[in-house]
N, C-alpha and C positions, 0 to 999 in steps of 0.2 A: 453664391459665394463659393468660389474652388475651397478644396482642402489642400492647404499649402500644411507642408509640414511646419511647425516651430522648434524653437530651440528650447533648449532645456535649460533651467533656472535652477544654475550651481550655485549655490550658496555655503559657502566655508566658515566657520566660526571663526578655526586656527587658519591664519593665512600660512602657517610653515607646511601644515595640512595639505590645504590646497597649493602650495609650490611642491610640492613633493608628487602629491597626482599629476600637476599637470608635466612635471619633471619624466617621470616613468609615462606618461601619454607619448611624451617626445621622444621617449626613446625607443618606444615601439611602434614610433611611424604612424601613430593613430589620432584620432581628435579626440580634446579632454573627452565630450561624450560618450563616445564609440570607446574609450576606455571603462571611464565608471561603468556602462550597460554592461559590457564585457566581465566588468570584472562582478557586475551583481548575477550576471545570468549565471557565471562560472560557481559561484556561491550557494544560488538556487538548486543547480545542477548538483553539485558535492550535496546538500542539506537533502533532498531528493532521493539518492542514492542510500544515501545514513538511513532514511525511513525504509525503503526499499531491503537493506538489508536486515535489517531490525523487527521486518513483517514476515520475511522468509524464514527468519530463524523460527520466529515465534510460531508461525504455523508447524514448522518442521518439529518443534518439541510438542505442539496440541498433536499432528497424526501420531509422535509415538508415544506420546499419553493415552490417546484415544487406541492405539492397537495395543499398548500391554492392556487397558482395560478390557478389551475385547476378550485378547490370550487368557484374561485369569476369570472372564465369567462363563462356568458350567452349568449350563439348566438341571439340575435333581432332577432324578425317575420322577416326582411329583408332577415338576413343571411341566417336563415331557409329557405324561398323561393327561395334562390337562389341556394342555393343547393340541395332544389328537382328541379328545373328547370334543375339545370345542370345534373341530375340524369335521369330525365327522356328524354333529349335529345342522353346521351350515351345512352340508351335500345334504342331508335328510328335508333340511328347509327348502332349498335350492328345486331338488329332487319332485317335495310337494307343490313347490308354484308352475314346475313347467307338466305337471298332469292337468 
């Protein structure tokens, strides 16, 4: 069996609805179909873009969330010590496995 394309099963509740589509299909030189698709892609495309912008922002305000939180944490002399401590007890371990 070929794949023949078929036509699409426009169904209008409002027939003033559907005179009005098929009104505007004709007047932009197109087929009812190739209009509705048109005008669902164009839909999809704008709804698309909404999320698209709506993800940028929201990242955009998480990096400068996450960098003032970086700018206001200072490690204490404590932390600092302890972390060369524990630095310098891996090189001692480190140190011991390759003798």
């Amino acid at each position: 069996m070929p794949n023949t394309p078929k036509a699409m099963n426009l169904r209008f509740r409002d027939p003033r609805q559907r005179a009005a589509i098929e009104a505007a299909a004709k007047q932009a030189g197109v087929s009812l179909q190739e209009y509705i698709l048109s005008a669902a892609y164009a839909r999809a495309t704008a709804v698309e873009e909404r999320f698209l912008e709506g993800f940028k922002a929201s990242m955009a305000r998480s990096g400068a969330a996450f960098a003032a939180e970086a700018d206001s944490v200072d490690a204490g002399a404590e932390q600092r010590a302890a972390e060369a401590d524990a630095l310098r007890e891996l090189e001692r371990q480190e140190q011991g496995h390759a003798a």
